[in-house]
TORKOL-4160 file (C-alpha; in steps of 0.2 Angstrom, whole numbers, padded with zeros to 4 digits, m for minus):
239
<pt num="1" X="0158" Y="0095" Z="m0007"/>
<pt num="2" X="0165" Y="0104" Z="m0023"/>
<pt num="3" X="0164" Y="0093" Z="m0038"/>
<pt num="4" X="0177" Y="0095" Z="m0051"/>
<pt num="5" X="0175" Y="0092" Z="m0071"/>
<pt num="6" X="0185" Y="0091" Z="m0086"/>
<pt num="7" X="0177" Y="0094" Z="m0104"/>
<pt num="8" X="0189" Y="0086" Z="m0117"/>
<pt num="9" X="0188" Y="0092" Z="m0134"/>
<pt num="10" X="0190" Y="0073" Z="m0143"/>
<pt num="11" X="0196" Y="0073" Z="m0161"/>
<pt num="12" X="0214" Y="0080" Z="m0163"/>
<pt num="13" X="0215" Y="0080" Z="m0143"/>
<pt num="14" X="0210" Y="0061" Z="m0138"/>
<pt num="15" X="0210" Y="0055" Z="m0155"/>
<pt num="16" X="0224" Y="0057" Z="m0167"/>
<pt num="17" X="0221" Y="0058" Z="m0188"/>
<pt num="18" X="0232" Y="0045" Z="m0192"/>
<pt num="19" X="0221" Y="0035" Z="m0197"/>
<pt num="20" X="0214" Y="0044" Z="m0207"/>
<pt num="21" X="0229" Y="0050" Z="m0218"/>
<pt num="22" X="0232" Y="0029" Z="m0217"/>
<pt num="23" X="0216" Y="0027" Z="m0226"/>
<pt num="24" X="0220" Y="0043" Z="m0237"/>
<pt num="25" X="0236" Y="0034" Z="m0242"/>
<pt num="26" X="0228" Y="0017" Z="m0243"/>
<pt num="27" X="0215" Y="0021" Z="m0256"/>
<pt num="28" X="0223" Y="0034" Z="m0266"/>
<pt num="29" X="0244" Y="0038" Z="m0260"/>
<pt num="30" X="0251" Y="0031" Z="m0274"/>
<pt num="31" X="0240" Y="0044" Z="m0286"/>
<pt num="32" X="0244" Y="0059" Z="m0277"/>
<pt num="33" X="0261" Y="0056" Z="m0275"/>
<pt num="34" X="0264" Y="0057" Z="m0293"/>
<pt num="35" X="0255" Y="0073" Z="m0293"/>
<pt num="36" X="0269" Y="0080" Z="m0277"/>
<pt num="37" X="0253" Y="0080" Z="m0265"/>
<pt num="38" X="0258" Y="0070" Z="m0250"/>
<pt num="39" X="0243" Y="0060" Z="m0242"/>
<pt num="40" X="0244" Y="0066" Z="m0224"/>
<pt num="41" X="0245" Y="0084" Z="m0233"/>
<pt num="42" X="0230" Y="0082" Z="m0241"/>
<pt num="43" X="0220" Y="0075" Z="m0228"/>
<pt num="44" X="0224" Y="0090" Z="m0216"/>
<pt num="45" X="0221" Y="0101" Z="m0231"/>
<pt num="46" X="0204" Y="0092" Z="m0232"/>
<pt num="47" X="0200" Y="0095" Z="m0216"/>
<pt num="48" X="0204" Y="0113" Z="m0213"/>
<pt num="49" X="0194" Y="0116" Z="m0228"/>
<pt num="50" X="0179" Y="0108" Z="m0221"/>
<pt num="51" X="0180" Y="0111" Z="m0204"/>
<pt num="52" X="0180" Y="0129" Z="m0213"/>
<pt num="53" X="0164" Y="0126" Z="m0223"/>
<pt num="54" X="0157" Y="0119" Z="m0206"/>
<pt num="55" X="0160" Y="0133" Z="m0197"/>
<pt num="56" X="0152" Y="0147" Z="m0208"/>
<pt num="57" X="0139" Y="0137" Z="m0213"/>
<pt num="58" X="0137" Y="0135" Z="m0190"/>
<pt num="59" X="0137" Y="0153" Z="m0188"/>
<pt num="60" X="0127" Y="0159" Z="m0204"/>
<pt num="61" X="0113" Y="0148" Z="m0194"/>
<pt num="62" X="0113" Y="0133" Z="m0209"/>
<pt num="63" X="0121" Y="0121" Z="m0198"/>
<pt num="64" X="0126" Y="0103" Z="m0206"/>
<pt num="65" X="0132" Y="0088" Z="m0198"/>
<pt num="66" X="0151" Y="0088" Z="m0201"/>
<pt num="67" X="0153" Y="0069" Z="m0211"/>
<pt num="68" X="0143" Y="0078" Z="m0223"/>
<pt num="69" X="0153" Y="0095" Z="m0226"/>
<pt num="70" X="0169" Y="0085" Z="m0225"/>
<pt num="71" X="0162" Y="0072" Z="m0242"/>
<pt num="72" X="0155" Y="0089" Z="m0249"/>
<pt num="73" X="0172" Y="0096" Z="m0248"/>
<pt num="74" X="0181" Y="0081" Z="m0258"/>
<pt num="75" X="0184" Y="0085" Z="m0275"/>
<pt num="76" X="0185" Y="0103" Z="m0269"/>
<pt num="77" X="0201" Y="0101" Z="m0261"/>
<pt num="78" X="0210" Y="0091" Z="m0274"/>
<pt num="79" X="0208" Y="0103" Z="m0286"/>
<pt num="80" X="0215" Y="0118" Z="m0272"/>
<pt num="81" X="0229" Y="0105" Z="m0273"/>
<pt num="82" X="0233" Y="0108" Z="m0291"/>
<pt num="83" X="0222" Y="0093" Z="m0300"/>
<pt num="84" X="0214" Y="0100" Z="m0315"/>
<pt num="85" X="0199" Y="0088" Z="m0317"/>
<pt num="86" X="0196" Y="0081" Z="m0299"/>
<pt num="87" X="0182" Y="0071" Z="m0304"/>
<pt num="88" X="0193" Y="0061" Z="m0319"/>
<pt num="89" X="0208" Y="0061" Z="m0303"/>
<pt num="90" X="0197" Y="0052" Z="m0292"/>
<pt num="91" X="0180" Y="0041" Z="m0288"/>
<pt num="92" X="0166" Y="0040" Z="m0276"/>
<pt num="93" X="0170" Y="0026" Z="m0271"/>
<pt num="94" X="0187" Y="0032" Z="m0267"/>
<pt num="95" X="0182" Y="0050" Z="m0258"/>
<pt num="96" X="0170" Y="0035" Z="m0248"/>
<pt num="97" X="0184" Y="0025" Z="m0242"/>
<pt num="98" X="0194" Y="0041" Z="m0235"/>
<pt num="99" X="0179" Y="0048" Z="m0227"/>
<pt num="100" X="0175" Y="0029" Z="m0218"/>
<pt num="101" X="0195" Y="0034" Z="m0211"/>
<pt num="102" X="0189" Y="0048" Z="m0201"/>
<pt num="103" X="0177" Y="0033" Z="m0192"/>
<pt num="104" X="0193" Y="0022" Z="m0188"/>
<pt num="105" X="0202" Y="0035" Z="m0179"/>
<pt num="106" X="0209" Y="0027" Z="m0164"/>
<pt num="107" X="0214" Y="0036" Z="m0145"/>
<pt num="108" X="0232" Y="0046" Z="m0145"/>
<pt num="109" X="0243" Y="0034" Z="m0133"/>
<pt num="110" X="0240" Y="0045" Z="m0115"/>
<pt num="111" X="0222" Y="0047" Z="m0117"/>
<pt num="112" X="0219" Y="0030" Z="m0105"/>
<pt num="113" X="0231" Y="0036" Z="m0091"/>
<pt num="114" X="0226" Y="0053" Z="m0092"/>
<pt num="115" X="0208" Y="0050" Z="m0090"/>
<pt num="116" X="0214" Y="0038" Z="m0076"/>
<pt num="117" X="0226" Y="0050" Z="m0068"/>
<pt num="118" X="0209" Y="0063" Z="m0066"/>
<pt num="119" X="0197" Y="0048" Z="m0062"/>
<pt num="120" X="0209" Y="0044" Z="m0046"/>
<pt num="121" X="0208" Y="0063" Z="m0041"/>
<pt num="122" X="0191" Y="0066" Z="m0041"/>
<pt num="123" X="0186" Y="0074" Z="m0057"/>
<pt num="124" X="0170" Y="0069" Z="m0069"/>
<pt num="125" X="0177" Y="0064" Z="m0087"/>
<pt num="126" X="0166" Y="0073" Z="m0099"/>
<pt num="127" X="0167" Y="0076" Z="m0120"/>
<pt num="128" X="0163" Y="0090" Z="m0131"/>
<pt num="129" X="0163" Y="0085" Z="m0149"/>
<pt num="130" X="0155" Y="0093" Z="m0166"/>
<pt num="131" X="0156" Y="0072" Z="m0171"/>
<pt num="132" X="0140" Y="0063" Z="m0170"/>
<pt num="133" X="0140" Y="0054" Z="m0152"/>
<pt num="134" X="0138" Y="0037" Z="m0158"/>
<pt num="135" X="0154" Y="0039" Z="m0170"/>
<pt num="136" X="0164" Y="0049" Z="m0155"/>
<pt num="137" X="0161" Y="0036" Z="m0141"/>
<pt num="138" X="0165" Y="0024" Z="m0153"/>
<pt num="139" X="0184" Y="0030" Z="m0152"/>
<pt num="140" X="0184" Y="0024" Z="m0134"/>
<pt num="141" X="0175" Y="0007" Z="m0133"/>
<pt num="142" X="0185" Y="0001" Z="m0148"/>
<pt num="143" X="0201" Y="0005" Z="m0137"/>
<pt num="144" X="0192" Y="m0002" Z="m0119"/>
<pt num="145" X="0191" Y="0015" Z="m0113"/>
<pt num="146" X="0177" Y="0019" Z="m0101"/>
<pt num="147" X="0169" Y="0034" Z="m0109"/>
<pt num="148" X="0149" Y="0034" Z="m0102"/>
<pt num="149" X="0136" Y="0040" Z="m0116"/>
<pt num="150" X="0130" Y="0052" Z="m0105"/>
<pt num="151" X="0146" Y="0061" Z="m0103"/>
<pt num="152" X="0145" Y="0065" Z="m0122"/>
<pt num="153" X="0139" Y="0082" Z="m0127"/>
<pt num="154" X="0138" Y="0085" Z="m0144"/>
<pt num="155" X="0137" Y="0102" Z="m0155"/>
<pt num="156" X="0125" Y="0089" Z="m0166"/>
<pt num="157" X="0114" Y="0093" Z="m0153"/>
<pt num="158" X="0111" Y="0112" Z="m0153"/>
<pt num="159" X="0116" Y="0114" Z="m0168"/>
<pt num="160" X="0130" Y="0126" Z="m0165"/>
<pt num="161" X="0149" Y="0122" Z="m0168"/>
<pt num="162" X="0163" Y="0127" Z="m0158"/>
<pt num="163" X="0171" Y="0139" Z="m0157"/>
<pt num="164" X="0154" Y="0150" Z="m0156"/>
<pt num="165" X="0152" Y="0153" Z="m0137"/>
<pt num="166" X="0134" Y="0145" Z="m0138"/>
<pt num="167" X="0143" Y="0130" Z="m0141"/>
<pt num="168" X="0152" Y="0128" Z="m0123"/>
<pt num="169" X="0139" Y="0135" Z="m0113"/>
<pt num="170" X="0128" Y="0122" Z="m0111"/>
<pt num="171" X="0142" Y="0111" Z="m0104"/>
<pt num="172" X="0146" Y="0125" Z="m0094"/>
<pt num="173" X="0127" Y="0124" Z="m0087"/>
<pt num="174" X="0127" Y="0104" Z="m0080"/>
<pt num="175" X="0138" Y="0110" Z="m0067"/>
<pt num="176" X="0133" Y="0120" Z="m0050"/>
<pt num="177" X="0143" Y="0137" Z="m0048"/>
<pt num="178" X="0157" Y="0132" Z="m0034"/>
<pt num="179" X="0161" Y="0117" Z="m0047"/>
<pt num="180" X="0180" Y="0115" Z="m0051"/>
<pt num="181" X="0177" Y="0117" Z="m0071"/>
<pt num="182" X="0190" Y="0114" Z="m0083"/>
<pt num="183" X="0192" Y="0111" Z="m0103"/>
<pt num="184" X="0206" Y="0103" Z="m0111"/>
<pt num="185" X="0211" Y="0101" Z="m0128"/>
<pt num="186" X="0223" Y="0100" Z="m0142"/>
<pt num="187" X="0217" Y="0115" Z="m0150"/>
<pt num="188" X="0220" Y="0132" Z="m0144"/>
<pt num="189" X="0206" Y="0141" Z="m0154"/>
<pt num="190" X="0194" Y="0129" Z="m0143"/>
<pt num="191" X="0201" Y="0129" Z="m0127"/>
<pt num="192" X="0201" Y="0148" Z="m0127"/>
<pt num="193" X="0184" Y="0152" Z="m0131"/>
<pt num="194" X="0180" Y="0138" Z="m0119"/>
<pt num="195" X="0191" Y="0149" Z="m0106"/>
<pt num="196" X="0181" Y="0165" Z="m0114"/>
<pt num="197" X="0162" Y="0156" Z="m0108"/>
<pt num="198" X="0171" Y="0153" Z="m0090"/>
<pt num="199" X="0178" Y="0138" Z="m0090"/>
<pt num="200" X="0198" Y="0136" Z="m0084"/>
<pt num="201" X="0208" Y="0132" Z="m0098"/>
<pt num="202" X="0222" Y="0117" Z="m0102"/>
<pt num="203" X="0231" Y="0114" Z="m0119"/>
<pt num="204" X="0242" Y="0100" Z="m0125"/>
<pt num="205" X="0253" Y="0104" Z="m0139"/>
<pt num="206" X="0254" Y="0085" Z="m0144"/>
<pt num="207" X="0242" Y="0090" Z="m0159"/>
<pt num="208" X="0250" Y="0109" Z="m0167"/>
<pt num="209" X="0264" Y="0108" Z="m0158"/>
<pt num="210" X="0266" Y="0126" Z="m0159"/>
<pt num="211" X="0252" Y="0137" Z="m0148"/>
<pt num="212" X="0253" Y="0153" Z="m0159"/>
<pt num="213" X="0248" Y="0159" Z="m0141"/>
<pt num="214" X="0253" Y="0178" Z="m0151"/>
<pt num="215" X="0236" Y="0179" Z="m0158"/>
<pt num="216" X="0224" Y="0172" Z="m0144"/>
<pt num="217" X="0222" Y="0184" Z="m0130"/>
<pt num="218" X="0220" Y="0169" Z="m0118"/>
<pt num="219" X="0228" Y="0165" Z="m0102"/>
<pt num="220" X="0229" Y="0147" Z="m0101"/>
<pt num="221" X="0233" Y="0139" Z="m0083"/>
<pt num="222" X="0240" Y="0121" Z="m0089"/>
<pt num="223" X="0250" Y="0120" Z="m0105"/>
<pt num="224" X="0259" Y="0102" Z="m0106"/>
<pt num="225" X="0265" Y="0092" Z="m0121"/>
<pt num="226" X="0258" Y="0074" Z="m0116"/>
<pt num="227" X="0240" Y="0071" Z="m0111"/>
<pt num="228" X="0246" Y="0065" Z="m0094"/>
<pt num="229" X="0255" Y="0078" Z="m0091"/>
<pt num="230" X="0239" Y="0090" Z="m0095"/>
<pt num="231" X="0231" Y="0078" Z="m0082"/>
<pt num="232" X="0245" Y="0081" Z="m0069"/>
<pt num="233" X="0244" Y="0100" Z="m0071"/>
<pt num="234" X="0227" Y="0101" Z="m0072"/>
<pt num="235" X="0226" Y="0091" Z="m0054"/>
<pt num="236" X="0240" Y="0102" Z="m0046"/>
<pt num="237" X="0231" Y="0119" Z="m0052"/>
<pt num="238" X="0215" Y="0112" Z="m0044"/>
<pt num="239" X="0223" Y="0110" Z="m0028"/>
């Protein structure tokens, strides 16, 4: 019998940053809005510019866990966003409290009856995250999610970030040849080098809103705008 699987990228696709621009706005909103820097634009800010530095320092073989790029990347960024002396704007203990934000992220409203929806139809649940495991799954059993640890594949674990190739392929690998293999996420650089290694590809717009599909040569077989709506197409395109 065919099995069929679904690799789920997690942060930005299963989990939202919201509460992580909360926690930006919680220990420090009131200072950058006198300085015009909103807090939800600084944290993507902060993030782009670290999963950036994660990246090169991936593919120039000098791998580091991302918790550490992204508090390396702190003052950094504030002082891209226009503050002179970042290290007089801000403390420690306040770079501190935003990073423990990206640890208190919590599932996208979806995730449960999307996962359900694949569950009832046969598919295996799995997820593909440059997180640490224990932080990822944590996600899921504070939102009573059944997420197994041994569906977790983490980057952490080879060493190699997404979106290098080397990245995907050893999800690819658990599964027999005739397997039904799909990834999702909310990111279209990830899904189409996932599509790139072999896998089919799904993307949910409920992150970027807009695909920018003009610069990735990818053809993508389910595009939806919810999570259960990925899941529905995902299901009818396996058929």
């Amino acid at each position: 019998m065919t099995k069929k699987h679904v690799v789920f990228d997690v942060v930005g696709t299963c989990v939202s940053f919201d509460a992580f621009y909360a926690r930006i706005d919680q220990a420090m909103g009131p200072k950058l809005r006198a300085q015009n820097i909103t807090p939800r634009f600084f944290g993507f800010s902060w993030m782009t510019a670290a999963e950036l530095e994660f990246t090169f320092l991936s593919i120039s073989e000098r791998y580091k866990p991302y918790k550490e790029v992204i508090t390396a990347l702190f003052y950094r960024t504030l002082y891209m966003a226009g503050i002179a002396d970042p290290r007089a704007f801000a403390t420690d203990d306040e770079r501190d409290q935003c990073v423990q934000g990206y640890s208190e992220l919590e599932l996208r409203p979806g995730t449960r009856e999307c996962f359900a929806k694949l569950r009832d139809a046969g598919f295996t649940v799995w997820c593909l995250s440059t997180g640490d495991t224990g932080r990822v799954r944590g996600y899921f059993a504070r939102a009573g999610v059944d997420m197994p640890l041994e569906n977790f594949i983490s980057c952490d674990s080879t060493g190699v970030a997404k979106p290098a190739l080397a990245a995907y392929r050893p999800a690819l690998e658990r599964f027999g040849a005739d397997d039904v293999k799909w990834f999702a996420a909310a990111h279209m650089w990830d899904v189409s080098a996932a599509v790139k290694v072999g896998f089919r590809g799904a993307y949910c717009t409920v992150y970027e809103k807009e695909a920018c599909a003009e610069i990735f040569d990818t053809r993508l077989e389910v595009l939806a705008d919810s999570l259960p709506e990925m899941a529905e197409g995902i299901i009818a395109a396996s058929r």
